[in-house]
Kinemage of the C-alpha trace (Angstrom):
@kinemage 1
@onewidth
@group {chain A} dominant
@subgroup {mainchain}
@vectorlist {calphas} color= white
{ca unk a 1} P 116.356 59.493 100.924
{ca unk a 2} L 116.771 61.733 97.974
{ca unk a 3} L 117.900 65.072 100.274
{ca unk a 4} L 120.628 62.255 101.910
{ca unk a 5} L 121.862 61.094 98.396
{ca unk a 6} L 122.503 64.821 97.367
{ca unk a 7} L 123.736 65.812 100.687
{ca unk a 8} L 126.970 62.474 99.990
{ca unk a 9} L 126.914 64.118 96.409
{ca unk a 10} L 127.604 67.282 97.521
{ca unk a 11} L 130.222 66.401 100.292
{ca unk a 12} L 131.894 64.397 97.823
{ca unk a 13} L 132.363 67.285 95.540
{ca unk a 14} L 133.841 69.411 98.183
{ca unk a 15} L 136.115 67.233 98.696
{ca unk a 16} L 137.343 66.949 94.851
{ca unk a 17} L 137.528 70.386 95.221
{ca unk a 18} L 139.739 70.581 98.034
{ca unk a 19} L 142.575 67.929 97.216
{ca unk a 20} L 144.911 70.048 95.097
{ca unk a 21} L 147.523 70.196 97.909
{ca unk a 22} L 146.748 66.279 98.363
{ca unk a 23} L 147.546 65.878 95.384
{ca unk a 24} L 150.609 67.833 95.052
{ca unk a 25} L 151.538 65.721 98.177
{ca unk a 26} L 151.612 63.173 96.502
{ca unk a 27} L 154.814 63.803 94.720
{ca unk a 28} L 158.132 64.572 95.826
{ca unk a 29} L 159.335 67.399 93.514
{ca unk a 30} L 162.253 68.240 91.940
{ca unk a 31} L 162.731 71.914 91.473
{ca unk a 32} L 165.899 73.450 89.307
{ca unk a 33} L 167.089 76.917 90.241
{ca unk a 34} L 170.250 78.910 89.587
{ca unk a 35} L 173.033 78.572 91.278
{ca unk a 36} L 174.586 82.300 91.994
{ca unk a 37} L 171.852 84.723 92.047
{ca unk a 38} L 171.902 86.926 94.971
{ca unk a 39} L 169.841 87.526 97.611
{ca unk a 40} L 167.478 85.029 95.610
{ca unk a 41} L 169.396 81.938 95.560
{ca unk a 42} L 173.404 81.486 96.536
{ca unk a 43} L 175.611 79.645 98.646
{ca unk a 44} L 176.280 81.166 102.351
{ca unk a 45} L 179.515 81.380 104.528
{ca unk a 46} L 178.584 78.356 106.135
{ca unk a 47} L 178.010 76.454 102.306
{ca unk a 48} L 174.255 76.212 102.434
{ca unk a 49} L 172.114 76.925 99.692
{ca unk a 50} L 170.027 80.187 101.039
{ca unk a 51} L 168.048 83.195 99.360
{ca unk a 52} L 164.387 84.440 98.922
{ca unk a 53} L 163.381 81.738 96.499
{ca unk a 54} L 165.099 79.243 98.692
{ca unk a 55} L 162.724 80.418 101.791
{ca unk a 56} L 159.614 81.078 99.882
{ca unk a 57} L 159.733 77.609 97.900
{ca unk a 58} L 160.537 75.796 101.579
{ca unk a 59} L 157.181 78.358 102.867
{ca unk a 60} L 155.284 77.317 100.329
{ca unk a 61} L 155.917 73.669 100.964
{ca unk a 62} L 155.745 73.306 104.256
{ca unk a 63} L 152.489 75.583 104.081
{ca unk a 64} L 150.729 73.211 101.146
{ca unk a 65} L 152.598 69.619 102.688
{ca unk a 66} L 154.689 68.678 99.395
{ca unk a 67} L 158.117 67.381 99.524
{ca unk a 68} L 160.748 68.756 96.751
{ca unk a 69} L 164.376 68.256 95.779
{ca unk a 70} L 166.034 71.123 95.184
{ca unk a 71} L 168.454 71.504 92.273
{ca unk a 72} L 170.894 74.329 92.049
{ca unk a 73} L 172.201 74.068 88.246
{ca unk a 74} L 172.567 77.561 86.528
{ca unk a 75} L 169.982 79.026 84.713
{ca unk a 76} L 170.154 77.674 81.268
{ca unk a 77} L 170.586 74.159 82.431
{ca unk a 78} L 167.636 74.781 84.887
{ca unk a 79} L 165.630 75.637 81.916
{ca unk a 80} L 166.923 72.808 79.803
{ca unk a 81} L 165.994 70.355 82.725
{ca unk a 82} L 162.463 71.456 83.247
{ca unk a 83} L 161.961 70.961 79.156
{ca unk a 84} L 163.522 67.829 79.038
{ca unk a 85} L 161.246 66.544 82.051
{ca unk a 86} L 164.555 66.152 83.928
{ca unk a 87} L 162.856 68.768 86.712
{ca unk a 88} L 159.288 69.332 87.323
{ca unk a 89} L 159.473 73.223 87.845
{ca unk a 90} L 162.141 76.565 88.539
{ca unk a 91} L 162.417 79.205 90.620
{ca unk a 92} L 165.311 81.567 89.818
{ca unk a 93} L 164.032 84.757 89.822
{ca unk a 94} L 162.460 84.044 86.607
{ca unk a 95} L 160.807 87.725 85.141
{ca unk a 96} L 157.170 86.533 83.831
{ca unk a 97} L 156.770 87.710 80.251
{ca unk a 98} L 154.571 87.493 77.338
{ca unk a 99} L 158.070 86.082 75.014
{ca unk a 100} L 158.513 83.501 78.095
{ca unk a 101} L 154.678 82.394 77.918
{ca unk a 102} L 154.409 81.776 73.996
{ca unk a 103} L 157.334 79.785 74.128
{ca unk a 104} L 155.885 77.144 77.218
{ca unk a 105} L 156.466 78.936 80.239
{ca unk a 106} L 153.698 78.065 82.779
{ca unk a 107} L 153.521 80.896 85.365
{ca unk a 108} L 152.801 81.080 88.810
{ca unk a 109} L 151.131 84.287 90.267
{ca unk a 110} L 153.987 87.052 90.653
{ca unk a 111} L 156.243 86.497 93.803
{ca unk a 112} L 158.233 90.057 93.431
{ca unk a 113} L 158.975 92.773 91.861
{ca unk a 114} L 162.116 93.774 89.871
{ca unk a 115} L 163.571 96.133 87.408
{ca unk a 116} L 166.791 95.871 85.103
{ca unk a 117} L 169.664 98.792 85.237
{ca unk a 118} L 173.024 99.413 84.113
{ca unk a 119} L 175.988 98.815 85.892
{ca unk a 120} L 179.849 100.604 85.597
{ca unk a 121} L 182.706 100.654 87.568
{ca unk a 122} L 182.706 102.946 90.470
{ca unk a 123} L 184.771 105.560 89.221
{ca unk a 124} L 183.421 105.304 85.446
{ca unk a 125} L 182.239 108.788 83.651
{ca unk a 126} L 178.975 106.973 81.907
{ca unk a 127} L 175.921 108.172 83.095
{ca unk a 128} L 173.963 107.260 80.488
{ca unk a 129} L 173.220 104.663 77.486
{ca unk a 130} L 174.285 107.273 74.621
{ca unk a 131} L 177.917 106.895 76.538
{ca unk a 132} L 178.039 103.275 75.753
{ca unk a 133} L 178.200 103.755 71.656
{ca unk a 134} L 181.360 102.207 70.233
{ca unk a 135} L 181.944 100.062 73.955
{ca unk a 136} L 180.767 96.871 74.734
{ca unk a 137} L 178.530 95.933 77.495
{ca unk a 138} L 178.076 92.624 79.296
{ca unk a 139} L 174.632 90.558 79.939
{ca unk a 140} L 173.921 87.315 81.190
{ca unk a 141} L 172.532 84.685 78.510
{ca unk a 142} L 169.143 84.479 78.259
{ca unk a 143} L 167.889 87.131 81.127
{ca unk a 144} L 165.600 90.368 81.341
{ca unk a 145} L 168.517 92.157 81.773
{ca unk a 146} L 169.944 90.708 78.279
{ca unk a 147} L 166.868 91.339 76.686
{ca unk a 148} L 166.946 95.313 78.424
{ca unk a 149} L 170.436 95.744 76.864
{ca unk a 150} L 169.411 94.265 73.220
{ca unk a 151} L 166.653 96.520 73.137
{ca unk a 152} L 169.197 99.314 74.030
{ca unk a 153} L 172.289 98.228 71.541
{ca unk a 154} L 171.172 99.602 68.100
{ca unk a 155} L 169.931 102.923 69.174
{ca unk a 156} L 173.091 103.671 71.212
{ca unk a 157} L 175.571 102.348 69.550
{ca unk a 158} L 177.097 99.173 71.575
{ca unk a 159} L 177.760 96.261 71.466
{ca unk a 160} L 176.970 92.755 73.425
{ca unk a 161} L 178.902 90.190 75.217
{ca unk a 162} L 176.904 87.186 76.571
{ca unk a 163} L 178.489 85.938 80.375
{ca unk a 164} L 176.693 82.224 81.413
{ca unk a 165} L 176.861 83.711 85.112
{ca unk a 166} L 176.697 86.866 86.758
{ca unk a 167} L 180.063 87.171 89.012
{ca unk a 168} L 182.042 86.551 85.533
{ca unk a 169} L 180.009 89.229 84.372
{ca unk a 170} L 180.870 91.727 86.947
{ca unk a 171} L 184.265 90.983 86.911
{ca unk a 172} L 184.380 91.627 83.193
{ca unk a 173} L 183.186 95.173 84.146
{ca unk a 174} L 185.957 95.011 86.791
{ca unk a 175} L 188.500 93.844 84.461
{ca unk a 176} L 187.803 96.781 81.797
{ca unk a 177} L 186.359 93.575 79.170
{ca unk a 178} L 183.131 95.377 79.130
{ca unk a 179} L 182.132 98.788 79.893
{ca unk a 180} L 179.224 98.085 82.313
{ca unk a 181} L 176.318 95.087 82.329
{ca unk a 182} L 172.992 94.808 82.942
{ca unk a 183} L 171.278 93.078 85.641
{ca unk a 184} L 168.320 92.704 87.439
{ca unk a 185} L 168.723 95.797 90.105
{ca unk a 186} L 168.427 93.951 93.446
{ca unk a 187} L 170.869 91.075 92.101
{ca unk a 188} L 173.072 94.363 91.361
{ca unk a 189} L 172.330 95.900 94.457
{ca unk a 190} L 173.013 92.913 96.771
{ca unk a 191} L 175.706 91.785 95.009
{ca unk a 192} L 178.133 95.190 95.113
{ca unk a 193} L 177.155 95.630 99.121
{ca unk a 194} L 177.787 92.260 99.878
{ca unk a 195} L 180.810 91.713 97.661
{ca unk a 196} L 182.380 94.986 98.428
{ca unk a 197} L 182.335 95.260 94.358
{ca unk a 198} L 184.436 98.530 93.156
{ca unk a 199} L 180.885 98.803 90.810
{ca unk a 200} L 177.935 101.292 91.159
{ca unk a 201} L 174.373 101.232 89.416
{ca unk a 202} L 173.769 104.118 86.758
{ca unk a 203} L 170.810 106.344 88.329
{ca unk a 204} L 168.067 106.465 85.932
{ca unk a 205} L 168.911 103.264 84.212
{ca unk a 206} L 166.215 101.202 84.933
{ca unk a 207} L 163.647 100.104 83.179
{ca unk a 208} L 160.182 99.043 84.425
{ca unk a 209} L 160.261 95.844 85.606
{ca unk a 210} L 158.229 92.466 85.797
{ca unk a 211} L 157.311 90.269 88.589
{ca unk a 212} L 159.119 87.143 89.084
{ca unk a 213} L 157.432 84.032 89.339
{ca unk a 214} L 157.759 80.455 89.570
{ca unk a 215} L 157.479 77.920 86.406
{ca unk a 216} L 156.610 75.193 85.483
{ca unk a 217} L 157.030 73.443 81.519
{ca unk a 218} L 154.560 70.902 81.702
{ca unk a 219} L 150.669 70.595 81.902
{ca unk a 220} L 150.960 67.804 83.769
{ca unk a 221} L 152.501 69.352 86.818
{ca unk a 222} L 149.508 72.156 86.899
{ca unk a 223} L 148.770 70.884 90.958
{ca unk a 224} L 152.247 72.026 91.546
{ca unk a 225} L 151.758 75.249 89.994
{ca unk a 226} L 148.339 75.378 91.986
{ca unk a 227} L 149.971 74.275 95.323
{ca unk a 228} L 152.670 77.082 95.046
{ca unk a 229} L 150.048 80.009 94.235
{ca unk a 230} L 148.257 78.608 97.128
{ca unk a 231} L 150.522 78.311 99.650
{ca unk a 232} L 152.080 81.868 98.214
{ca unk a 233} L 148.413 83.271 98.991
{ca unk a 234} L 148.840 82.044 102.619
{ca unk a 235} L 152.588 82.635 103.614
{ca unk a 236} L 151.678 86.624 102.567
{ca unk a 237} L 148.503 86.595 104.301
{ca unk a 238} L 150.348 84.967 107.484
{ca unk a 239} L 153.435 87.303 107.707
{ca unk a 240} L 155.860 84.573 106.687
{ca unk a 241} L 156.482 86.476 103.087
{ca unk a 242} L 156.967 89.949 104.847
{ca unk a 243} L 159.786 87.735 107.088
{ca unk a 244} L 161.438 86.515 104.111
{ca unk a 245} L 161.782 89.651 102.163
{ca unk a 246} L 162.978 91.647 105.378
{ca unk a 247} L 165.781 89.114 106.404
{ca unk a 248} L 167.288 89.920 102.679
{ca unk a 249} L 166.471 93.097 101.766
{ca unk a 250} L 165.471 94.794 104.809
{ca unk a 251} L 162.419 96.048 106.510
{ca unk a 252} L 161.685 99.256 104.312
{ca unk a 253} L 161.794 96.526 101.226
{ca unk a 254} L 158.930 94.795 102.521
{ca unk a 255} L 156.268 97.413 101.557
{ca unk a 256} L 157.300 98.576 98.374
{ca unk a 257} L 156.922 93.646 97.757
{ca unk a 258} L 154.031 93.488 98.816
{ca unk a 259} L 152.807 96.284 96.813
{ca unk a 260} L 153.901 94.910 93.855
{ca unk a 261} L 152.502 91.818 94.328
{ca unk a 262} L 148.968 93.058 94.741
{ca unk a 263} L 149.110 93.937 90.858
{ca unk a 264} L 149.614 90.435 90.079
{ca unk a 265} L 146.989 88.574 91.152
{ca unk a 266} L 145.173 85.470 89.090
{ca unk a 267} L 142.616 88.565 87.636
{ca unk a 268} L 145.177 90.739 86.696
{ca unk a 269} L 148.471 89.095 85.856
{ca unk a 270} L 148.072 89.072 82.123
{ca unk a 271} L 147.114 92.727 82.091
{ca unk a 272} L 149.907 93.878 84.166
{ca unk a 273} L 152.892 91.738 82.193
{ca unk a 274} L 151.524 92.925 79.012
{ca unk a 275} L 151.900 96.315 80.327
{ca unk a 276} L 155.434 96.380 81.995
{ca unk a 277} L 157.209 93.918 78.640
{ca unk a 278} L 155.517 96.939 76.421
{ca unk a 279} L 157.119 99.537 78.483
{ca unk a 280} L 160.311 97.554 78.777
{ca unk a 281} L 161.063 97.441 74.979
């Protein structure tokens, strides 16, 4: 009698244990992102909302059975919604950092890769950040890549213009308002081939990086977070992530993801964000 008592005991622990993504079902949603961020999140040819976090936030969904509204708002009013409780987490290529962390962020394991570099106009003679001293440089409010340039403007001389989104920003390098601008490089990258922008990136600009990864502001949605480092676990065991990163950046972009990702795991995350925001200032 005793061995069958334990044996329900046990059986109904394992089941406790297993009902994050239950839970998580529970819930529909809502998720704020940006609204032009390419190849993460923008607006196709045919007007739907597509990108990297779009597909790997619809993975991760389908793979952990949650339902979610997504909200395309801009970045600062994505971050104002999740801290107002007006959104229950964000994924907009978000770079996870020690800054971000102490001030509430709620990080999900690292979903990829990136690094911040400077941008000019195609036929522009600066090839370096000691050409930038007495010009002014453009950066997006309240990104790595604003951060990157503020660490850069004393010691070489510029000075900083803040953009709310990034295809003002490039066309303020375009437009001769701003010398160049920083941005994360594959934004950069994506957005000069697909835009046929008259821009090129500065070799040897960039700095070390950070992972992205999704966030949430509140305790209280910790099974979301859990679902979404779950079902990320499974969509890049299953070949679904390796899909996803080759429809928008390519097959060769695939390995150099995945690598980055194994540096970011739940045992190593802290270690490796404290490493690349050191390097990065």
């Amino acid at each position: 009698m005793k061995k069958k008592v334990i044996s329900l005991m046990m059986a109904g622990i394992m089941v406790l244990g297993m009902a994050v993504p239950v839970a998580a079902a529970d819930k529909k949603w809502t998720i704020a992102t940006d609204t032009v961020f390419k190849p993460f999140e923008y607006t196709d040819e045919n007007g739907d909302f597509v990108g990297i976090d779009v597909d790997i936030l619809a993975a991760v969904a389908e793979d952990q059975g949650f339902e979610y509204d997504l909200k395309s708002l801009g970045w600062d009013a994505a971050i104002a919604a999740c801290q107002s409780g007006q959104a229950d987490g964000m994924i907009a290529g978000a770079s996870i950092t020690d800054e971000r962390k102490e001030s509430g962020w709620l990080f999900s394991d690292g979903y990829y890769n990136a690094t911040q570099s400077m941008t000019v106009k195609a036929d522009s003679d600066i090839t370096g950040f000691a050409d930038l001293k007495d010009k002014t440089v453009g950066v997006k409010t309240g990104t790595q890549g604003a951060e990157y340039a503020e660490s850069l403007a004393d010691e070489n001389g510029f000075k900083i213009t803040y953009f709310e989104d990034s295809p003002t920003m490039y066309q303020a390098v375009l437009g001769g308002q701003v010398a160049a601008c920083f941005e994360d490089t594959p934004i950069m990258a994506a957005s000069i081939k697909d835009g046929d922008l008259d821009l090129k990136i500065v070799e040897g600009s960039e700095n070390e990086g950070a992972p992205y990864g999704f966030a949430i502001f509140n305790a209280d949605n910790q099974e979301l977070l859990d679902a979404f480092n779950a079902g990320l676990k499974d969509i890049k065991e299953n070949g679904k992530y390796d899909e996803i990163i080759a429809k928008y950046l390519g097959e060769e972009a695939v390995a150099g993801a995945k690598g980055s990702e194994e540096e970011t795991t739940e045992e190593t995350t802290e270690e490796a964000v404290e490493e690349t925001t050191e390097k990065a200032e």
